[in-house]
SEKOL-709650 format. One record per atom (N, C-alpha, C): residue number from 1; residue in three letters; chain; atom name; x, y, z. Coordinates in pm, whole numbers, plus 50000, padded with zeros to 5 digits. Layout:
<nodes>
<node NUM ALA A CA <X Y Z>>
...
</nodes>
This chain:
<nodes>
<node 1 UNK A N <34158 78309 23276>>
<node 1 UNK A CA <34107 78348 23146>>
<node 1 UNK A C <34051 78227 23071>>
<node 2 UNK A N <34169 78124 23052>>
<node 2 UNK A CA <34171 77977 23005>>
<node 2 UNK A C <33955 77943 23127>>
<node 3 UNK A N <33918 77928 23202>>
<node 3 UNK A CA <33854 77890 23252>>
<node 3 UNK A C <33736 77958 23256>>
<node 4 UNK A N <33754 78097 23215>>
<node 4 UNK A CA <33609 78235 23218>>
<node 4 UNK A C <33564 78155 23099>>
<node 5 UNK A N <33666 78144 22944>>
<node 5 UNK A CA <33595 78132 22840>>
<node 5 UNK A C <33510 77982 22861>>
<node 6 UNK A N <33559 77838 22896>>
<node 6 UNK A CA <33520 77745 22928>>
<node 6 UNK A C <33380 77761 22992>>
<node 7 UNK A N <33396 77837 23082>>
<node 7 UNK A CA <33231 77843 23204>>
<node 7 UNK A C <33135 77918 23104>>
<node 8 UNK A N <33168 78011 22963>>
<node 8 UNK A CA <33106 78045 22883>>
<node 8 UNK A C <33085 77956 22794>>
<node 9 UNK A N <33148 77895 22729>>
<node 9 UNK A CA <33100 77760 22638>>
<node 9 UNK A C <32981 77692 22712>>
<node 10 UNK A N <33077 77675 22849>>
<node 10 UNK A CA <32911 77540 22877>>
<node 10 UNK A C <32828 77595 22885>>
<node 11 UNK A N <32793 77752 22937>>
<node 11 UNK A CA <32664 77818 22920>>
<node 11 UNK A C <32594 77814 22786>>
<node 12 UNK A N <32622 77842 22699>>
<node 12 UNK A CA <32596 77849 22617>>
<node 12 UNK A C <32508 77722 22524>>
<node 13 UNK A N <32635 77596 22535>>
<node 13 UNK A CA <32576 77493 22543>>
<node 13 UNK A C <32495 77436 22580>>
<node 14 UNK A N <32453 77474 22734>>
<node 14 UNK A CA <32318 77472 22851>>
<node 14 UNK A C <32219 77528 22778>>
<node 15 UNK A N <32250 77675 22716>>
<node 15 UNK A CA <32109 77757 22692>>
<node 15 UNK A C <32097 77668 22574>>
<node 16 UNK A N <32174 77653 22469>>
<node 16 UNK A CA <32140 77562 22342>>
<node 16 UNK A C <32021 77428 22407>>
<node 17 UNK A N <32073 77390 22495>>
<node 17 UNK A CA <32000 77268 22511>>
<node 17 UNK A C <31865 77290 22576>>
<node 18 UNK A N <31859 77380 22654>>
<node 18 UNK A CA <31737 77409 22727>>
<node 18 UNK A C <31614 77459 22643>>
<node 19 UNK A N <31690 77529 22501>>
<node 19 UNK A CA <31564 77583 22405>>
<node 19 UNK A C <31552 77496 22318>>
<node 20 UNK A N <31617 77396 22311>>
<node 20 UNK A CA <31571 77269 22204>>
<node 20 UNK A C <31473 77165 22280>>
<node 21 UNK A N <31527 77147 22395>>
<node 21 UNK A CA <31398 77084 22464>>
<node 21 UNK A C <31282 77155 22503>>
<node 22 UNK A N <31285 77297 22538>>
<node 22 UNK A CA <31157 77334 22554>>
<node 22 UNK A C <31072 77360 22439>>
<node 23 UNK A N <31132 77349 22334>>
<node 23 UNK A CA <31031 77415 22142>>
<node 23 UNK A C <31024 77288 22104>>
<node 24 UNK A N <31084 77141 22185>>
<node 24 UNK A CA <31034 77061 22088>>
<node 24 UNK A C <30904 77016 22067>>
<node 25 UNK A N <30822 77040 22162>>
<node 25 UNK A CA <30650 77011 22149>>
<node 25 UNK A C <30595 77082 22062>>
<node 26 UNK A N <30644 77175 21996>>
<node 26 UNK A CA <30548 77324 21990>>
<node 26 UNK A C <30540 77314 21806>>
<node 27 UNK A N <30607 77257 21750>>
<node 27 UNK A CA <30596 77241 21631>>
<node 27 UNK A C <30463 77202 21528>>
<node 28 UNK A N <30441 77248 21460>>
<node 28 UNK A CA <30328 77245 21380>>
<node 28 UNK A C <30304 77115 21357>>
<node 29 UNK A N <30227 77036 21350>>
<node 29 UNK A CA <30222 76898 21337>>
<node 29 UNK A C <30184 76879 21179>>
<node 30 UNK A N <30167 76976 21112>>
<node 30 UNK A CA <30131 76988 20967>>
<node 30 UNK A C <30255 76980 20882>>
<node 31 UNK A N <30368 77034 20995>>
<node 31 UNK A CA <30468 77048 20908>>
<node 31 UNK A C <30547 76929 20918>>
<node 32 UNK A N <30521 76834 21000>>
<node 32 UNK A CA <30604 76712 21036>>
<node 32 UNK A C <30621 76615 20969>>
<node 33 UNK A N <30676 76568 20928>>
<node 33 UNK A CA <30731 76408 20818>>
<node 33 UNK A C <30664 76291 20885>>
<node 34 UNK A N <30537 76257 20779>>
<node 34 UNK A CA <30477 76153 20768>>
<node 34 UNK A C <30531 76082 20723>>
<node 35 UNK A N <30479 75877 20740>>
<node 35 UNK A CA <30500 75761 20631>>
<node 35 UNK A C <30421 75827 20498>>
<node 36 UNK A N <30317 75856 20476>>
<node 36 UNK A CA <30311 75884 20339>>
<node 36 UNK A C <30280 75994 20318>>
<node 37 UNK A N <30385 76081 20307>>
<node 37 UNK A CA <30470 76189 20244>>
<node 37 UNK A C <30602 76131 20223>>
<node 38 UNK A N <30636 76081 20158>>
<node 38 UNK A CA <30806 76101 20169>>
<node 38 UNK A C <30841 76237 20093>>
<node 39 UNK A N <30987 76270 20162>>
<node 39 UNK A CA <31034 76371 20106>>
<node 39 UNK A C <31033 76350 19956>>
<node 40 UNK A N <31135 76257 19917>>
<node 40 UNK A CA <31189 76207 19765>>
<node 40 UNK A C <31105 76133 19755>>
<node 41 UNK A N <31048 76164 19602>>
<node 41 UNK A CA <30946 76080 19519>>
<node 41 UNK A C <31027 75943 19501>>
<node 42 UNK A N <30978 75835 19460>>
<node 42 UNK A CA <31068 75692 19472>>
<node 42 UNK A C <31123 75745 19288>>
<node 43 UNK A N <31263 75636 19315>>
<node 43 UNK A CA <31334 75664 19181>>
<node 43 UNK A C <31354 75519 19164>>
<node 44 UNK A N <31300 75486 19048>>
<node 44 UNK A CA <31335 75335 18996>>
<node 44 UNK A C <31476 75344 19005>>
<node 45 UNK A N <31526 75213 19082>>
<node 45 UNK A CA <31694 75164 19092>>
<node 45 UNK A C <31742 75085 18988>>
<node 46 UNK A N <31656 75054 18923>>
<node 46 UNK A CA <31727 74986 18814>>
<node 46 UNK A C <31713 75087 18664>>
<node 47 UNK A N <31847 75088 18628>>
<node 47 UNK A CA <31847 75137 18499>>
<node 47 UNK A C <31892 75041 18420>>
<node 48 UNK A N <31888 75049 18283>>
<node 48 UNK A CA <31882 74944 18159>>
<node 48 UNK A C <31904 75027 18060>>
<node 49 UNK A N <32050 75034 18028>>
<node 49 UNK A CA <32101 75138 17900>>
<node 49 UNK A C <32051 75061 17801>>
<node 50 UNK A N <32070 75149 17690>>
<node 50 UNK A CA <31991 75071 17537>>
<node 50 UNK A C <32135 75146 17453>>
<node 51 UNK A N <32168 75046 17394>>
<node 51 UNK A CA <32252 75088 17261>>
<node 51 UNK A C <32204 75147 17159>>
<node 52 UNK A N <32263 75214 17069>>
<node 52 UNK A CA <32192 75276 16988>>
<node 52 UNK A C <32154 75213 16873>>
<node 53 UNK A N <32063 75207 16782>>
<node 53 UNK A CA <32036 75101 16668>>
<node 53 UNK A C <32143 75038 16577>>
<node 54 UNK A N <32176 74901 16589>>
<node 54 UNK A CA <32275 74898 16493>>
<node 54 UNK A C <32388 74864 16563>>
<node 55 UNK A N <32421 74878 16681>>
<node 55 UNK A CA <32552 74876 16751>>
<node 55 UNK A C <32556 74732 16826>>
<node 56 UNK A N <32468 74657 16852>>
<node 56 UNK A CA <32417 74520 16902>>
<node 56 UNK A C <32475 74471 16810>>
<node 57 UNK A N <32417 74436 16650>>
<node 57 UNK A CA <32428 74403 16606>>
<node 57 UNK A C <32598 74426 16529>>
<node 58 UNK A N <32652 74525 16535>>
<node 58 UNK A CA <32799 74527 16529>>
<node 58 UNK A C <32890 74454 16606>>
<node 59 UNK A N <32834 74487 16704>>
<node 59 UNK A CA <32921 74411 16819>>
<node 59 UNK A C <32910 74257 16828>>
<node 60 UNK A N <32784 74187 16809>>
<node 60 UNK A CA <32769 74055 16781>>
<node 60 UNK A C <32855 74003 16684>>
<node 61 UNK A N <32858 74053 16549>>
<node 61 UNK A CA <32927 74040 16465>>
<node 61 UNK A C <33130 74031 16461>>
<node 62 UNK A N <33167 74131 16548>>
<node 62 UNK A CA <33292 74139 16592>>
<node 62 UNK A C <33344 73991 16671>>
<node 63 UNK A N <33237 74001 16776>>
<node 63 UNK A CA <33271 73877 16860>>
<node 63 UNK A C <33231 73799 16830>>
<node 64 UNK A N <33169 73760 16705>>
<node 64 UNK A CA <33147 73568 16655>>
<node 64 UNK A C <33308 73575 16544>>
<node 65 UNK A N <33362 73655 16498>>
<node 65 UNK A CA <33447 73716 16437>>
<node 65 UNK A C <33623 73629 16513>>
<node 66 UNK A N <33581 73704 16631>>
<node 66 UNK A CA <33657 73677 16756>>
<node 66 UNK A C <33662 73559 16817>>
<node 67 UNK A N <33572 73532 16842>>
<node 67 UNK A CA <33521 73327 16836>>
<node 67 UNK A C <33540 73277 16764>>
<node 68 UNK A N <33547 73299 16642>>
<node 68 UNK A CA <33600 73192 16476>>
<node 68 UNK A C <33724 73171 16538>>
<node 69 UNK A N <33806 73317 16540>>
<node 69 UNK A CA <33976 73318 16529>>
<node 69 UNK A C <34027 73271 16632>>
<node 70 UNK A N <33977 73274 16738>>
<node 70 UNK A CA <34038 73150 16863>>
<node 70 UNK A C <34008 73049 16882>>
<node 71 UNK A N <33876 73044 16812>>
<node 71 UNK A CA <33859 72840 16834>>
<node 71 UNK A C <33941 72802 16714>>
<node 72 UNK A N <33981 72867 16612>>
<node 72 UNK A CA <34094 72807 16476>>
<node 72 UNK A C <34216 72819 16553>>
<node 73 UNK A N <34284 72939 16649>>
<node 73 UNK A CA <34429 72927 16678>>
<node 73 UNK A C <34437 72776 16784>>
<node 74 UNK A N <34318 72752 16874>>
<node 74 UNK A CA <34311 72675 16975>>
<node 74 UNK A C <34302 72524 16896>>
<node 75 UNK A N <34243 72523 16799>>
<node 75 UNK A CA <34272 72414 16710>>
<node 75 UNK A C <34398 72383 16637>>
<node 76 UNK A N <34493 72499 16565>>
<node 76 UNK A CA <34577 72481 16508>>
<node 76 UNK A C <34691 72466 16622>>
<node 77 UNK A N <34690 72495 16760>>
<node 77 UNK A CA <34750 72457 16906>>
<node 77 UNK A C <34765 72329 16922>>
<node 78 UNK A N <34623 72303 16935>>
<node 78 UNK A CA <34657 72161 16969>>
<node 78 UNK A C <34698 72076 16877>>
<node 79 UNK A N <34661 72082 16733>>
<node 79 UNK A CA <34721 71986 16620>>
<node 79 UNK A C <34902 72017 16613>>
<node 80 UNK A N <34905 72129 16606>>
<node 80 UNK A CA <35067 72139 16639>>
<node 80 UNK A C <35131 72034 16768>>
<node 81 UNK A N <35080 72088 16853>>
<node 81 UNK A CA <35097 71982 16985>>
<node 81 UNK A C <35132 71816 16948>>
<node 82 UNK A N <35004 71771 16883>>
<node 82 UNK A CA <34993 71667 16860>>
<node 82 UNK A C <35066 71628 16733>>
<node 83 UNK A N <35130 71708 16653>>
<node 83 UNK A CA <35226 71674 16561>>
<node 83 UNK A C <35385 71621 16651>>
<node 84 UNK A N <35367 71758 16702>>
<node 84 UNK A CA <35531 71771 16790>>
<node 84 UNK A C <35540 71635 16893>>
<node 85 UNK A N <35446 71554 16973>>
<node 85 UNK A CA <35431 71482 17025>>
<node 85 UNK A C <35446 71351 16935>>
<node 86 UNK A N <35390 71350 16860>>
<node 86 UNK A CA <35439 71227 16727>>
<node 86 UNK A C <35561 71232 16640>>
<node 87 UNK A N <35596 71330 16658>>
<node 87 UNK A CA <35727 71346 16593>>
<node 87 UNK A C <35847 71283 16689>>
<node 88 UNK A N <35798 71311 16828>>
<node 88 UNK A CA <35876 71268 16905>>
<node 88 UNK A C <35945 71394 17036>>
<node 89 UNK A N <35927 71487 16983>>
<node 89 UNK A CA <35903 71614 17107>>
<node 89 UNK A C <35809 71634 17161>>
<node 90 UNK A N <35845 71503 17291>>
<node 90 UNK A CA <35680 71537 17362>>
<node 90 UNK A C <35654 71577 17460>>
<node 91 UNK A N <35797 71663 17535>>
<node 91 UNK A CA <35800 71809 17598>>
<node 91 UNK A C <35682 71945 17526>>
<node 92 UNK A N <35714 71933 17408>>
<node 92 UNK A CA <35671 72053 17313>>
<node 92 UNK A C <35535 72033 17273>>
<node 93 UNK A N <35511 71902 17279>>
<node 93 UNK A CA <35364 71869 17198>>
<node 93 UNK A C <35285 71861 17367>>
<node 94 UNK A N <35336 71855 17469>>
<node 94 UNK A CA <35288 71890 17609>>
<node 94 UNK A C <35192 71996 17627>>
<node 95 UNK A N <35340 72050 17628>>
<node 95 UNK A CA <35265 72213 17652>>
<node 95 UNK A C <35202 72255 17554>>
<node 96 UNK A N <35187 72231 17428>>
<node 96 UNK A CA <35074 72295 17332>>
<node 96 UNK A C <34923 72267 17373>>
<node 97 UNK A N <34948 72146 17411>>
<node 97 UNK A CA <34824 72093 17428>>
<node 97 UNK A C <34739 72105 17527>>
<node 98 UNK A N <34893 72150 17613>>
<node 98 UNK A CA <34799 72178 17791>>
<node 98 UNK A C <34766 72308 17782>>
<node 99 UNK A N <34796 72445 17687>>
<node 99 UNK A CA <34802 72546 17674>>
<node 99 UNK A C <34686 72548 17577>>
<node 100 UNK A N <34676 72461 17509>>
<node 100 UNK A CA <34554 72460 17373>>
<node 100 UNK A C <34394 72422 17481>>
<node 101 UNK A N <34409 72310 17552>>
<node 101 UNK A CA <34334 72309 17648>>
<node 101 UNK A C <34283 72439 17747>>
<node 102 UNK A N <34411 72499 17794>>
<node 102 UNK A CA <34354 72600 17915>>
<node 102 UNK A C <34292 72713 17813>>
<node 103 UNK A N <34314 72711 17685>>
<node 103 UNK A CA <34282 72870 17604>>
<node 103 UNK A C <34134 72793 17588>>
<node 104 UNK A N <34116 72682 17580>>
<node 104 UNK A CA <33950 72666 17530>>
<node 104 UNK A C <33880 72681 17642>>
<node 105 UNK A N <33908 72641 17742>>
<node 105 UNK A CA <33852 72663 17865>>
<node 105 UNK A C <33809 72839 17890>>
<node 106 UNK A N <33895 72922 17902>>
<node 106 UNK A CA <33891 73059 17920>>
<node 106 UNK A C <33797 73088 17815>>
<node 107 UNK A N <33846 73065 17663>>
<node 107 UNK A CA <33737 73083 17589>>
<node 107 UNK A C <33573 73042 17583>>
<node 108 UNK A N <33561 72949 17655>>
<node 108 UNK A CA <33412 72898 17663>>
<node 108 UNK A C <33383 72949 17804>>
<node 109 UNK A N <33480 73023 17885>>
<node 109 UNK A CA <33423 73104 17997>>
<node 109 UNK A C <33375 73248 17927>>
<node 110 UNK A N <33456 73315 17872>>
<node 110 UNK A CA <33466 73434 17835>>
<node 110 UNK A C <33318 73426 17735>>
<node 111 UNK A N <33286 73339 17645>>
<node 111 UNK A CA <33161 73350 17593>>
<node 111 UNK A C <33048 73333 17682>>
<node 112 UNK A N <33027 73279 17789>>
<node 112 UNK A CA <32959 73235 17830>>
<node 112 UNK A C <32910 73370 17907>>
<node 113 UNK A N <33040 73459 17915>>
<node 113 UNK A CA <33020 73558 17983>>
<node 113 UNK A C <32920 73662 17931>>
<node 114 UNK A N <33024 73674 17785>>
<node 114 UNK A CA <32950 73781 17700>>
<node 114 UNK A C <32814 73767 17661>>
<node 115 UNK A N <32782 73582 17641>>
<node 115 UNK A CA <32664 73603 17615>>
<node 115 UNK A C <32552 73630 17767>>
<node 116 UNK A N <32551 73640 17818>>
<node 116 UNK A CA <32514 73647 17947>>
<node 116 UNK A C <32487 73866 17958>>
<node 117 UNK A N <32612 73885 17940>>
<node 117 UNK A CA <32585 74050 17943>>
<node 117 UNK A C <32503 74124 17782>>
<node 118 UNK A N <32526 74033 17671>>
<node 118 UNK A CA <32454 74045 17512>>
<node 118 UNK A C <32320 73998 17528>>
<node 119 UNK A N <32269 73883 17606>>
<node 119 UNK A CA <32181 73850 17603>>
<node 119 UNK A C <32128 73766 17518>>
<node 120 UNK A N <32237 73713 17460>>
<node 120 UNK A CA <32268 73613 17356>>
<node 120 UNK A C <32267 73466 17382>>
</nodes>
């Protein structure tokens, strides 16, 4: 039984194949996919959102906002630092300073970033 249905598959498969090779010449040549026809019309790949009026300019505003208040904490960091270090805790005035350092760093990455995606 297991082997009738099998010898029917491959027939089948056979006839599949025998009428795809014999119709493949026969096709309309009008109907065939040229270089210029493409199916899909070309679609520009680049898109370029636009904010809405007014919102550039909000957002600029926020983040120079945002830039004041960390280049003042990154300043008032390191002067702390450098107090605590003259005072004579210079474990404490260490790490302010090495910490006041790494925040300016990130910060002059992070702008560099934004202005880069602002266009600023």
């Amino acid at each position: 039984m297991v082997q009738r249905f099998i010898l029917v598959r491959l027939l089948v498969f056979l006839a599949t194949v025998v009428f795809v090779v014999a119709t493949a010449g026969l096709a309309d040549p009008a109907l065939s996919q040229t270089e210029s026809t493409p199916i899909v019309s070309p679609v520009p790949t680049v898109v370029r959102p636009a904010p809405p009026p007014g919102v550039s300019q909000a957002v600029s505003t926020i983040l120079s906002w945002i830039w004041w208040l960390a280049g003042m904490a990154i300043a008032g960091g390191f002067a702390w630092g450098a107090f605590n270090w003259a005072k004579g805790d210079v474990e404490t005035g260490k790490r302010y300073i090495m910490w006041s350092l790494l925040a300016f760093i990130a910060l002059a990455f992070f702008y560099y970033i934004t202005s880069g995606l602002l266009g600023g």
